[in-house]
C-alpha positions in Angstrom: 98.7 122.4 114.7 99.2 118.8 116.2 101.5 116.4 115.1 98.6 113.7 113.9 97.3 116.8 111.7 100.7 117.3 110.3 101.2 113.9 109.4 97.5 113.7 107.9 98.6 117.0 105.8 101.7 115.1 104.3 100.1 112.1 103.7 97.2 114.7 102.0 99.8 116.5 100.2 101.5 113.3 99.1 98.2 112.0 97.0 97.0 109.6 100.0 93.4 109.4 100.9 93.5 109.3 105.2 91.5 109.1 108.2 91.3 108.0 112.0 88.2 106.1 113.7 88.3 105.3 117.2 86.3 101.8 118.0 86.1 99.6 121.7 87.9 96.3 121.8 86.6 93.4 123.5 88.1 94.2 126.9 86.2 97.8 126.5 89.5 99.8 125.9 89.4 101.8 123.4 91.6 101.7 120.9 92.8 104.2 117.3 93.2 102.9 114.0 94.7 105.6 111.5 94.2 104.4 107.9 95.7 105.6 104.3 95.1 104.5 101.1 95.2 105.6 97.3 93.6 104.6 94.4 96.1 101.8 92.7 95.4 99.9 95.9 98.1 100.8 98.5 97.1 100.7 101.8 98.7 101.4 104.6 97.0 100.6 108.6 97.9 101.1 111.7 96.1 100.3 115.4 97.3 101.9 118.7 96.4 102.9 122.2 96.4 106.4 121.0 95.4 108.7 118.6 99.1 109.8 118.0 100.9 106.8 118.5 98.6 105.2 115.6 99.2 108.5 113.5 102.8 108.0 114.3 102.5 104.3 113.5 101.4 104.9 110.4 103.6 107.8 109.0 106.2 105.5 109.7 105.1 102.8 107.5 104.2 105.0 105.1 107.4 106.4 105.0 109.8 102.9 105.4 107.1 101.6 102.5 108.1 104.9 100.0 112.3 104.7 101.2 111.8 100.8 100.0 110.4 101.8 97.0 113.0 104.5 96.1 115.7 102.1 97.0 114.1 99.4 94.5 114.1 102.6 92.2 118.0 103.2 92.5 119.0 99.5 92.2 117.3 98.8 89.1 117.8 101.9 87.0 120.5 100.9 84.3 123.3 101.9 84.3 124.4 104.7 81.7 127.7 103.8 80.2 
C-alpha cells in the first residue's frame, strides 16, 4: 500500500470525506491538490508538486488542526474539585 493511500484510509476511517485531482498551472507544470472535508464544514486543502508531498501536506494539517483542538479540549474542561 502507498503512503498517500494510508493517509487517505485514516482520514477515511477518521469520518473525512477525501480525494486528489491533478490540474496544469499556468506555466504548464502540473501540480496535486489533496482535499478533505466533512459534513459540519471542515475543510482541510493542500497544493504540491507531488502527489505525496500534497497527501503529506495535508495529513499534517489535518492532524496539527485535530492536536489544536484536543488541546482547546484540555484547557477548558473544568476543573473537578
Amino acid at each position: 500500500m502507498k503512503y498517500s493511500e494510508i493517509i487517505a484510509d485514516s482520514l477515511g476511517k477518521a469520518g473525512w470525506s477525501w480525494g486528489w485531482v491533478s490540474a496544469i498551472d499556468s506555466n504548464g507544470r502540473t501540480i496535486w491538490i489533496a482535499d478533505a472535508h466533512r459534513d459540519d464544514g471542515q475543510r482541510f486543502i493542500a497544493r504540491a508538486d507531488e502527489k505525496l508531498t500534497a497527501c503529506m501536506e495535508l495529513e499534517s494539517r489535518f492532524v496539527l488542526a485535530v492536536d489544536c483542538l484536543d488541546n482547546r479540549t484540555r484547557l477548558f474542561k473544568p476543573r473537578r474539585r
